[in-house]
C-alpha positions as CSV (number, residue, x, y, z in Angstrom):
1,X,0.0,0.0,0.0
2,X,2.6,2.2,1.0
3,X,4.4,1.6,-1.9
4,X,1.5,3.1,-4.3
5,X,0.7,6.3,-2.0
6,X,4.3,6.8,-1.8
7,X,4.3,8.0,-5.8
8,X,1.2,9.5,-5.8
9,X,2.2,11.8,-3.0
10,X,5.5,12.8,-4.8
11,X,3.9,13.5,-7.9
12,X,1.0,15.8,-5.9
13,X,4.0,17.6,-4.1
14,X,5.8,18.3,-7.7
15,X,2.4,20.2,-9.0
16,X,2.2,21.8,-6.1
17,X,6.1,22.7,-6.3
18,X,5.1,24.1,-9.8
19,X,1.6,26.1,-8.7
20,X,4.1,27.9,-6.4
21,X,2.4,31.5,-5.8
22,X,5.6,33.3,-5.9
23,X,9.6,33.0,-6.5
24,X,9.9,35.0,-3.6
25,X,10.5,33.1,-0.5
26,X,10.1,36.6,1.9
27,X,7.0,37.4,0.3
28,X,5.4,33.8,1.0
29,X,6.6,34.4,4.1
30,X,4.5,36.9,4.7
31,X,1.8,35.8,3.1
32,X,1.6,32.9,5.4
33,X,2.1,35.3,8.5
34,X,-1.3,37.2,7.1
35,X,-2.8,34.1,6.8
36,X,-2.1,33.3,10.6
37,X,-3.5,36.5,11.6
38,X,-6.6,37.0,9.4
39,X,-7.8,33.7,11.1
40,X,-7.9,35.2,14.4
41,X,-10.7,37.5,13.8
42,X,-10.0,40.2,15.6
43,X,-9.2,43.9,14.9
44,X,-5.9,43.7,15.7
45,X,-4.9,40.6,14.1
46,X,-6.3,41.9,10.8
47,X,-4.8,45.2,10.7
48,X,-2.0,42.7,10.9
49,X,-3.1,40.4,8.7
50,X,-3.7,43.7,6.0
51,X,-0.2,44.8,6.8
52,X,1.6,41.3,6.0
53,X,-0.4,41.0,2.8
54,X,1.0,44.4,1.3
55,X,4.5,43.2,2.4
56,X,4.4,40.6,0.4
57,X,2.6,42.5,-2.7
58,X,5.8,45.0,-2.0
59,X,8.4,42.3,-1.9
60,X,6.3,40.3,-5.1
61,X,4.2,42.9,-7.0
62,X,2.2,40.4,-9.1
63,X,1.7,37.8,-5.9
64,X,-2.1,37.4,-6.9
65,X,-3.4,35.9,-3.6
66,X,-1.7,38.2,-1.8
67,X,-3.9,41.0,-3.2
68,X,-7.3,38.6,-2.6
69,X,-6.4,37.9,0.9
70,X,-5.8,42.0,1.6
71,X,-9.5,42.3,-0.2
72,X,-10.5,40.0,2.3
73,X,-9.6,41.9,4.8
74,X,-11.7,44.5,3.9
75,X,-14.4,42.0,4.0
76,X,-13.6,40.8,7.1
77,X,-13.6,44.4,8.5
78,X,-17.0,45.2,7.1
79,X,-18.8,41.9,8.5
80,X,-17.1,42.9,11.9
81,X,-17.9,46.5,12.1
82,X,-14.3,47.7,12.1
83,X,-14.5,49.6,8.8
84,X,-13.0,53.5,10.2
85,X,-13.1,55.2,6.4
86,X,-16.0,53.6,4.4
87,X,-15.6,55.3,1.2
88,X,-11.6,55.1,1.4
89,X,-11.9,51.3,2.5
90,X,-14.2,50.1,-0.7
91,X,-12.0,52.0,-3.1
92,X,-9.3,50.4,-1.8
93,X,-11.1,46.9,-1.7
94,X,-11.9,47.5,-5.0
95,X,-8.5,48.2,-6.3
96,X,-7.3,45.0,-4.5
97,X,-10.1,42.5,-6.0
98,X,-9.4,43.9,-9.2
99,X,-5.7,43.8,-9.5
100,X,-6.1,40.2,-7.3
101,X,-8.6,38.7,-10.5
102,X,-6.3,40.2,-12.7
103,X,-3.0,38.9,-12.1
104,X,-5.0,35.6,-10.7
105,X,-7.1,34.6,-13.8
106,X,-6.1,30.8,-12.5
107,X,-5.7,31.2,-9.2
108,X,-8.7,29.9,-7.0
109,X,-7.8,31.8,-3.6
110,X,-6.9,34.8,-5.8
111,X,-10.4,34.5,-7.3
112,X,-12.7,33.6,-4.8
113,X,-11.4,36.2,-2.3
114,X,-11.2,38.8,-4.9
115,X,-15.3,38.2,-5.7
116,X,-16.1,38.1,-2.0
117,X,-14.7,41.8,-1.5
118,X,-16.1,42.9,-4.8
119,X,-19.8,41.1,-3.5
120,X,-19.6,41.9,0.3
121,X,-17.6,45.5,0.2
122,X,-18.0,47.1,-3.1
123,X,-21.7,45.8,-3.7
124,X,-20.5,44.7,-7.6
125,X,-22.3,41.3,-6.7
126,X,-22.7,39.6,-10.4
127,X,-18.9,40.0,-10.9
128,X,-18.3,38.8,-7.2
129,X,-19.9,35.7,-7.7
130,X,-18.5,35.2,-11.2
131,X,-15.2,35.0,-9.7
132,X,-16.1,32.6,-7.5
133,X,-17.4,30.3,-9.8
134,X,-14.6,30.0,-11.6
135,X,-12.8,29.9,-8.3
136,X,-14.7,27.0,-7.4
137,X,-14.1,25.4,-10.9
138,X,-10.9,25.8,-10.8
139,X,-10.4,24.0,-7.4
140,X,-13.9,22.4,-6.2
141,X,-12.2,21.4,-3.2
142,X,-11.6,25.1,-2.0
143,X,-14.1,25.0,1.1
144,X,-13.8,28.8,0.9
145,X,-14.9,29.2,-2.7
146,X,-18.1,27.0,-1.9
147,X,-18.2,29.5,1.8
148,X,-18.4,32.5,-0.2
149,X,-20.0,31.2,-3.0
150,X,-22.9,30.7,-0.2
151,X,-22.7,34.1,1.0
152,X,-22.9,36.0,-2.7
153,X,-26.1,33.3,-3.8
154,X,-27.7,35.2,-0.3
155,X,-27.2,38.4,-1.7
156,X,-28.2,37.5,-4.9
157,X,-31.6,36.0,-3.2
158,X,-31.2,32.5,-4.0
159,X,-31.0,30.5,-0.6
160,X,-31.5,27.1,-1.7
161,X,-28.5,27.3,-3.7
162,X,-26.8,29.2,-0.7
163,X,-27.5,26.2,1.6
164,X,-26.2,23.8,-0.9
165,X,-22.8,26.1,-1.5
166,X,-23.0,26.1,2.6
167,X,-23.3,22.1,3.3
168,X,-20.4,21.6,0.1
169,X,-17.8,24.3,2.1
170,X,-18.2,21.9,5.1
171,X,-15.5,18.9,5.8
């Protein structure tokens, strides 16, 4: 058994090798510290979360996911009630999904956290959830592309599908 996992798992870990998100070992660093932080849900760990993410976008400029996670922020600040500046805080949500969709056009985090700041911040809500869709083709075992694929069919006013989106995002 062993011997036939043991293959399988190399191969997995060579596409993953090549799907790398950036050449830039500092700026995956900090990618990863965001991701640590925007987890904690608080407002503290988010402004540090927002603050790792534009490291990274400053040590690797086209670092797509990078750019969808700091969109999420923004996201995460709204649902929260820690948005300070709204009109400065969707433009700059805005700018983030966008440039995240952009550089991303294959990457599922990229994509799926890009539409859930476009949906949830900006209010562009058909492009949102386009995003996510292809996020979720992409990679339909991204439990957060079927999460915020569930949230965006609310919006849209379609609950059923929301509950199905909801019950696929859970392990």
């Amino acid at each position: 058994m062993i011997g036939a996992i043991a293959p399988k798992l190399e191969q997995a870990e060579i596409e993953r090798a090549k799907r790398k998100p950036t050449e830039s070992l500092d700026a995956y660093d900090y990618f990863l510290r965001g991701m640590a932080a925007v987890h904690l849900w608080t407002r503290e760990a988010n402004n540090e979360a927002l603050t790792h993410f534009h490291r990274a976008i400053e040590l690797y400029p086209n670092y797509a996911s990078a750019y969808g996670m700091a969109a999420r922020c923004y996201s995460q600040r709204k649902a929260s009630g820690w948005t300070t500046d709204r009109v400065r805080e969707i433009a700059e949500a805005a700018r983030l999904a966008h440039r995240a969709a952009a550089l991303g056009r294959n990457d599922p985090v990229a994509l799926c956290t890009a539409g859930l700041a476009l949906a949830n911040v900006v209010g562009d809500v058909d492009n949102g959830a386009a995003l996510i869709d292809r996020a979720v083709m992409l990679n339909p075992n991204l439990a957060w592309a079927w999460l915020f694929s569930g949230w965006v069919k609310v919006l849209l006013g379609e609950p059923e599908v929301a509950i199905e989106r909801f019950a696929r995002a859970m392990p």
